[in-house]
BALOBA-1460 file (C-alpha; in Angstrom, 3 decimals):
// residues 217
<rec num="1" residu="x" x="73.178" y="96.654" z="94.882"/>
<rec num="2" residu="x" x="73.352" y="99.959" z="95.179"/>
<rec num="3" residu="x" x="75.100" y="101.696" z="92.813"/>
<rec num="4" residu="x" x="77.154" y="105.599" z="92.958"/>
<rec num="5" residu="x" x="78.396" y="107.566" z="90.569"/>
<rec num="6" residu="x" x="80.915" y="110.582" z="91.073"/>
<rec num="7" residu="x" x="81.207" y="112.026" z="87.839"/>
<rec num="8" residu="x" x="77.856" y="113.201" z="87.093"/>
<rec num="9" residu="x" x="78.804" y="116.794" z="88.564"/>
<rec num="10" residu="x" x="81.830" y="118.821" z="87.347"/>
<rec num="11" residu="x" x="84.476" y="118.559" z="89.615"/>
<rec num="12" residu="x" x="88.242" y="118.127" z="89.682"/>
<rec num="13" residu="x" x="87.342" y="114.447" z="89.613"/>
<rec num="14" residu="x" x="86.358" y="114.787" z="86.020"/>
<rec num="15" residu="x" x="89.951" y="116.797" z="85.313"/>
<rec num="16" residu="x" x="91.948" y="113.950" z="86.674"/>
<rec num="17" residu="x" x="89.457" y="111.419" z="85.003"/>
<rec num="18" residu="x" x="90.149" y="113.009" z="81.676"/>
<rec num="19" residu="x" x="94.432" y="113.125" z="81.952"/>
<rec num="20" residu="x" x="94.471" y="109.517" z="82.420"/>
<rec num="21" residu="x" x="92.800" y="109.092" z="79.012"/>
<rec num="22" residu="x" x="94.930" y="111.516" z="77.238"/>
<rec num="23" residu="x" x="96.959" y="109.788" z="75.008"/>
<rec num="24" residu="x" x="99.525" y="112.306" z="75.225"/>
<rec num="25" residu="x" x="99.367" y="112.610" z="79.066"/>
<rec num="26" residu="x" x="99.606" y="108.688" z="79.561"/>
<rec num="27" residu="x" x="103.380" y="108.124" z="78.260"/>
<rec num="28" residu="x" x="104.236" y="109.420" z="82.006"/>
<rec num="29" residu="x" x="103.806" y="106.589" z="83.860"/>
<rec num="30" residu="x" x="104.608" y="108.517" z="86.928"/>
<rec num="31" residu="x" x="102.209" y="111.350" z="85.923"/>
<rec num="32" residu="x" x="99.536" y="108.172" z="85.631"/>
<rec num="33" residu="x" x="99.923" y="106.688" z="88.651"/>
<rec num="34" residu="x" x="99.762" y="109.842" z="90.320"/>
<rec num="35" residu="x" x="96.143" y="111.027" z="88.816"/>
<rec num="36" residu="x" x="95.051" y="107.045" z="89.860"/>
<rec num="37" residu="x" x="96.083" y="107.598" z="93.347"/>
<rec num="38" residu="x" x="94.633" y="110.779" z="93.266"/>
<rec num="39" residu="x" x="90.989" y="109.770" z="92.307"/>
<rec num="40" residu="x" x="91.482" y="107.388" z="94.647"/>
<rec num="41" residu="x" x="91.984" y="109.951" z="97.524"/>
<rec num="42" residu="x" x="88.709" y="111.837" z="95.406"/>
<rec num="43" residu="x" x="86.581" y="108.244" z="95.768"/>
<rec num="44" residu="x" x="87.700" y="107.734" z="99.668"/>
<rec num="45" residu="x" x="85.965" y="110.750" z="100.942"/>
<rec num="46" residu="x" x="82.913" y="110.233" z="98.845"/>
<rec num="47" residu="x" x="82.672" y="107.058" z="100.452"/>
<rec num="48" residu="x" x="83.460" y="107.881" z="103.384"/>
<rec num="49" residu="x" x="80.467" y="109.835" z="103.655"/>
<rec num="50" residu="x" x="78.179" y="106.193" z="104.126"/>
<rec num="51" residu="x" x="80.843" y="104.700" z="106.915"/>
<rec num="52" residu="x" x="79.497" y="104.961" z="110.532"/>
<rec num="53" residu="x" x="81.149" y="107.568" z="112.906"/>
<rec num="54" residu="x" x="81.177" y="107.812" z="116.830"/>
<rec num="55" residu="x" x="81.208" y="110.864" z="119.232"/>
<rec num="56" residu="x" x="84.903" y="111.444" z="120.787"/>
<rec num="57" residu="x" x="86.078" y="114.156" z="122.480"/>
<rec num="58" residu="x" x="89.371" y="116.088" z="121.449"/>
<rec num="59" residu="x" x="91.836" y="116.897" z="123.798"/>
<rec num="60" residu="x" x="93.373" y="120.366" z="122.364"/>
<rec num="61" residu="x" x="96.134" y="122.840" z="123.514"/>
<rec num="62" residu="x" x="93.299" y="125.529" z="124.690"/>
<rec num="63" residu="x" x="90.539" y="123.221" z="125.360"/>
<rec num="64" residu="x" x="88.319" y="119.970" z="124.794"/>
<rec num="65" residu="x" x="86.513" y="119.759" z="121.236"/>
<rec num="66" residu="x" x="83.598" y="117.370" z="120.524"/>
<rec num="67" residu="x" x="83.903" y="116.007" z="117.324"/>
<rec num="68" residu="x" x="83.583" y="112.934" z="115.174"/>
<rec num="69" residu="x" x="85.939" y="109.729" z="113.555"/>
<rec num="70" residu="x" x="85.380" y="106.596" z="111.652"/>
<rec num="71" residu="x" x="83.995" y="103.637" z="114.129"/>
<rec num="72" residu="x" x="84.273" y="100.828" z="111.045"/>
<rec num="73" residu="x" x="86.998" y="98.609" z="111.329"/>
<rec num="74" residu="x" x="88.113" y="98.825" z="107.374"/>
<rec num="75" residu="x" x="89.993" y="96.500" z="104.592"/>
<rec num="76" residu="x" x="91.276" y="97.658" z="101.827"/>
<rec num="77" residu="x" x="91.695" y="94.878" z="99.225"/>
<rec num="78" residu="x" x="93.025" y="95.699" z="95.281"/>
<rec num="79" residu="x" x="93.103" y="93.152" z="92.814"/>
<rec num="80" residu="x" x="96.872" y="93.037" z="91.800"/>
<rec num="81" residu="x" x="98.818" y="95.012" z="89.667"/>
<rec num="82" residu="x" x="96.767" y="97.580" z="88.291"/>
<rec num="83" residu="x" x="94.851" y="98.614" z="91.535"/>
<rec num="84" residu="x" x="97.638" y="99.438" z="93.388"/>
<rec num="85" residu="x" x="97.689" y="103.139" z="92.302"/>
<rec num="86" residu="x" x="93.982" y="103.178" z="93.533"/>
<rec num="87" residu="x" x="94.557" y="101.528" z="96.758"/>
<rec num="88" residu="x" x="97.314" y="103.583" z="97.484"/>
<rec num="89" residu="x" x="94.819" y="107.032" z="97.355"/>
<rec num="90" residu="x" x="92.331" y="104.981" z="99.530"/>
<rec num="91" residu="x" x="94.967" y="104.623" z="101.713"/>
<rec num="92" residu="x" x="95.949" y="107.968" z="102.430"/>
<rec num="93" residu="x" x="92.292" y="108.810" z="103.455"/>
<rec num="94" residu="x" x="91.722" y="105.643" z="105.153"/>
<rec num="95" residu="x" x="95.580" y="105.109" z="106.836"/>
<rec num="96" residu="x" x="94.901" y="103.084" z="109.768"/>
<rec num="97" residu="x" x="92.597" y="100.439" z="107.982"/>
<rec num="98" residu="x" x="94.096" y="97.185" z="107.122"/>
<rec num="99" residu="x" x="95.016" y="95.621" z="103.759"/>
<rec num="100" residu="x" x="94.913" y="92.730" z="101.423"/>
<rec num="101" residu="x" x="95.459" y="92.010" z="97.648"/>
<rec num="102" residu="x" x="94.719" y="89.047" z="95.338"/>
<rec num="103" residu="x" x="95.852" y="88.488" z="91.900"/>
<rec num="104" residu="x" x="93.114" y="87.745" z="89.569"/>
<rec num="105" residu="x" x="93.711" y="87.532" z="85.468"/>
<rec num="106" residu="x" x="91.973" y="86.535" z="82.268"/>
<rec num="107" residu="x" x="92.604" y="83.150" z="81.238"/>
<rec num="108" residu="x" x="92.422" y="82.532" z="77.656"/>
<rec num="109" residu="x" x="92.604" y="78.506" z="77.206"/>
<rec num="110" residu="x" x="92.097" y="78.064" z="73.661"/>
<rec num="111" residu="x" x="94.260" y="81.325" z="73.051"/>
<rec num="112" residu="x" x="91.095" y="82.845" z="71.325"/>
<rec num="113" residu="x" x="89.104" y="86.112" z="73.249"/>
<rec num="114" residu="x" x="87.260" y="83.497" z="75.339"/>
<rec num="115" residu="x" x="88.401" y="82.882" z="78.813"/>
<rec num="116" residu="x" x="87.841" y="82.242" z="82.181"/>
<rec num="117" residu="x" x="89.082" y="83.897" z="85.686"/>
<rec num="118" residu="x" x="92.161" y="82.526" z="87.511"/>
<rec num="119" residu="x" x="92.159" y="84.060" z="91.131"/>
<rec num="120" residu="x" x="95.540" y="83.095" z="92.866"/>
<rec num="121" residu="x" x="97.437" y="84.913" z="95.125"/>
<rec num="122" residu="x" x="96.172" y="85.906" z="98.568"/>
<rec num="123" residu="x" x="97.583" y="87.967" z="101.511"/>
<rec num="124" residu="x" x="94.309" y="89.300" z="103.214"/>
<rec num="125" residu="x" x="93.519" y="90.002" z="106.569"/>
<rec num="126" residu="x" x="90.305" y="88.782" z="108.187"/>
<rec num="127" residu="x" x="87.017" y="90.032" z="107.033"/>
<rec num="128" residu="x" x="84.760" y="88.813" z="109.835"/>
<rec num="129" residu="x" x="82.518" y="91.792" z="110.930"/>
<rec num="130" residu="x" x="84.755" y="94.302" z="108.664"/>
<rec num="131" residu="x" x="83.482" y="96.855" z="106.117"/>
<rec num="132" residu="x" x="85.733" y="95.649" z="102.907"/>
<rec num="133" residu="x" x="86.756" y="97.915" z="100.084"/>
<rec num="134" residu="x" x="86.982" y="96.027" z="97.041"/>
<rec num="135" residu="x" x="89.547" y="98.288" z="94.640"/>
<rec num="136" residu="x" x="90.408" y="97.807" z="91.059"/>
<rec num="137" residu="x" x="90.342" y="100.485" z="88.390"/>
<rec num="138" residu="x" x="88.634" y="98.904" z="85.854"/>
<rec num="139" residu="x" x="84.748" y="97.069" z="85.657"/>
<rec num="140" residu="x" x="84.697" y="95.519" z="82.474"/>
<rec num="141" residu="x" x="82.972" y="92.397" z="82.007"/>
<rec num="142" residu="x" x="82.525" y="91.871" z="86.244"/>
<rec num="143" residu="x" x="83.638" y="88.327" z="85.907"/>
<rec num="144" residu="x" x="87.158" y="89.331" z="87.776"/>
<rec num="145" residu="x" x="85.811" y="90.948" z="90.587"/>
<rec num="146" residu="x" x="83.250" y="88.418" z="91.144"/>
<rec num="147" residu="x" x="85.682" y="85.767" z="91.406"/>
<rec num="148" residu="x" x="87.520" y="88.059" z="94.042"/>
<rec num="149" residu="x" x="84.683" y="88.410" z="95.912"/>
<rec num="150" residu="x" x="83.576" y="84.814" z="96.197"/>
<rec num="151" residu="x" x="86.702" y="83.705" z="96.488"/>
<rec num="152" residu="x" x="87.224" y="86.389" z="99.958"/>
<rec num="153" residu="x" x="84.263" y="85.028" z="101.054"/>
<rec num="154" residu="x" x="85.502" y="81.594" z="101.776"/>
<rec num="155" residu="x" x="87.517" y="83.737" z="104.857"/>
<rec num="156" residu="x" x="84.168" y="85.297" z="106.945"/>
<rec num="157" residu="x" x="81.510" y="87.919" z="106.478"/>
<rec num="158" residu="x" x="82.080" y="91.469" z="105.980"/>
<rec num="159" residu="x" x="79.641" y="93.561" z="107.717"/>
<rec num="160" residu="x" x="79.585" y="95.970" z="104.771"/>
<rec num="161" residu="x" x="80.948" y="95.600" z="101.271"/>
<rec num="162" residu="x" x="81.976" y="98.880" z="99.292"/>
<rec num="163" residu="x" x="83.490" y="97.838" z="95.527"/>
<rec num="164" residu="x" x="85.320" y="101.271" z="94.356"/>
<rec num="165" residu="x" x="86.353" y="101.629" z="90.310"/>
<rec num="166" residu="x" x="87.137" y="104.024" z="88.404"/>
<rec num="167" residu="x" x="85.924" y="103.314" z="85.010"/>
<rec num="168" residu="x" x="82.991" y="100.955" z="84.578"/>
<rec num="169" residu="x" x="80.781" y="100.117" z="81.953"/>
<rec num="170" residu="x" x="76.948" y="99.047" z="81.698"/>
<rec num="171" residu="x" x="77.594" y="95.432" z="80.491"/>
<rec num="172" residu="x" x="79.950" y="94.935" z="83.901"/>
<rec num="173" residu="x" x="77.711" y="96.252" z="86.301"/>
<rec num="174" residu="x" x="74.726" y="94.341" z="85.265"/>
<rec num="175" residu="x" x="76.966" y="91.067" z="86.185"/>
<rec num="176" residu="x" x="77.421" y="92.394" z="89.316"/>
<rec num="177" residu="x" x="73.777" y="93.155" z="90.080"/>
<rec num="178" residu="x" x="73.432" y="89.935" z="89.105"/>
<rec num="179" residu="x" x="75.757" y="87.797" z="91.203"/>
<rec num="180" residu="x" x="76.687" y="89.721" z="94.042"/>
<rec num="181" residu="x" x="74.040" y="90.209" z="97.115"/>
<rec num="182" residu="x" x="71.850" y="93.127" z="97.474"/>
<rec num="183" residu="x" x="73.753" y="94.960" z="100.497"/>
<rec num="184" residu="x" x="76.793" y="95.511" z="98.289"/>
<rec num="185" residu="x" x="77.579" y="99.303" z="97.495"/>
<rec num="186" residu="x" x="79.556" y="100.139" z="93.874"/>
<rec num="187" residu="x" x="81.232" y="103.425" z="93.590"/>
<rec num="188" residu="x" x="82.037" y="104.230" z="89.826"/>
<rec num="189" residu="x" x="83.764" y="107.604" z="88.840"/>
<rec num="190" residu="x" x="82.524" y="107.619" z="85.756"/>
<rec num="191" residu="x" x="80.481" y="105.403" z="83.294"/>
<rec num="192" residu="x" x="81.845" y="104.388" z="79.553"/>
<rec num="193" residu="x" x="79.753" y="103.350" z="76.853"/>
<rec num="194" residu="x" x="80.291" y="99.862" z="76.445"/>
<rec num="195" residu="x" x="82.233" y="96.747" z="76.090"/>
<rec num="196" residu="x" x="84.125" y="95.550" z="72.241"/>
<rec num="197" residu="x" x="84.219" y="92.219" z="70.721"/>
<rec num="198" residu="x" x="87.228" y="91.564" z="72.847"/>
<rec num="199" residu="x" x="85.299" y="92.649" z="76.121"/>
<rec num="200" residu="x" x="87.963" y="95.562" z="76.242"/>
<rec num="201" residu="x" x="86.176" y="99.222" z="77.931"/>
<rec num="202" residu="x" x="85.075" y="101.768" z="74.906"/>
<rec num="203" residu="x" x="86.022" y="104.352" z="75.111"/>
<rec num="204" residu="x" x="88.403" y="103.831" z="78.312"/>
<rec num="205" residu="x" x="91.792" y="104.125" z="78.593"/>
<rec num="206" residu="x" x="93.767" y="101.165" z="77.696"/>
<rec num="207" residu="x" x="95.627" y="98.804" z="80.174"/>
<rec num="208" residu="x" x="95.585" y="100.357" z="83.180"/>
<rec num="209" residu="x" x="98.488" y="98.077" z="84.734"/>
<rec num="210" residu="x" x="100.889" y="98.458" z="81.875"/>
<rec num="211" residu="x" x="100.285" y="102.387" z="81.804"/>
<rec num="212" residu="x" x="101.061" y="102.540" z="85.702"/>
<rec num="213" residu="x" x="103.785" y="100.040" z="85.202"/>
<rec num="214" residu="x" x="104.837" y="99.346" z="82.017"/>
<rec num="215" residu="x" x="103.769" y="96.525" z="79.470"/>
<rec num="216" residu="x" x="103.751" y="92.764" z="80.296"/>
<rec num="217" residu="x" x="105.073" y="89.929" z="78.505"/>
């Protein structure tokens, strides 16, 4: 798996990357949401750089321009709630690409920090012969996205796979080196230490789907 990281250079990635942390700059939701979407928008045309393009010619009010757009067909697919701010930015770069989301969550079965991933909803498109953007905003232990991914394979083959996060730590994307296949791409705006005891990000940013939109019972 491939692996690309967007924070290594300074850039007004790293400005919006650090506002999200801010304790102070978190308590507006709004404000939140908005830096999400926006390194989402930041993450799109990064990415966008490795999609496939065809030659097309521009019809303009002086003249004809040769020129270049996106051949892939594309689906966008978040991992419900929290990657919604993120697939929202992808969307504004990527607007005529289709969409799905699936709701995965830790399960904790003996109400102790061990659990297990329940994937359940599903409204995706088809995949078959698609480049599919895998969104969510945090890699912690992998284990969630995994279980997305396995679980959108049981609907066709992608031609490509792109998995875009914003925070990820070392711990997570060993497990996906591990269990996903080699052709996979994983686009990480920045890189945190490590995991806790209660495999929560160090040192991250919190909940990212209570800060966008509000806490949970």
């Amino acid at each position: 798996m491939q692996v690309h990281y967007l924070s290594e250079a300074n850039s007004v990635l790293n400005h919006f990357l650090g506002q999200i942390r801010n304790v102070n700059v978190q308590k507006d939701s709004m404000r939140f949401r908005r830096n999400i979407e926006r390194i989402g928008e930041i993450m799109s045309y990064e990415l966008s750089k490795n999609l496939h393009y065809k030659d097309v010619e521009i019809q303009t009010p002086l003249g004809i321009k040769k020129t270049t757009e996106i051949q892939d067909d594309l689906v966008l697919c978040s991992i419900l709630r929290a990657g919604l701010p993120l697939h929202l930015g992808f969307l504004n770069y990527f607007d005529s690409a289709e969409n799905g989301f699936v709701s995965a969550y830790r399960h904790h079965y003996n109400n102790d920090d061990a659990f297990d991933i329940k994937v359940e909803y599903q409204a995706v498109p088809s995949i078959e012969n698609k480049n599919l953007l895998l969104i969510d905003p945090m890699l912690a232990t992998g284990q969630s996205m995994v279980a997305v991914f396995n679980k959108l394979m049981e609907k066709g083959t992608p031609k490509e796979v792109h998995i875009a996060v914003v925070i990820a730590v070392p711990e997570g994307i060993s497990y996906l080196q591990k269990h996903l296949p080699d052709y996979c791409h994983l686009w990480v705006a920045t890189l945190d230490e490590k995991l806790n005891e209660k495999n929560y990000i160090v040192p991250g940013l919190g909940d990212a789907g209570d800060l966008a939109y509000g806490n949970k019972l």
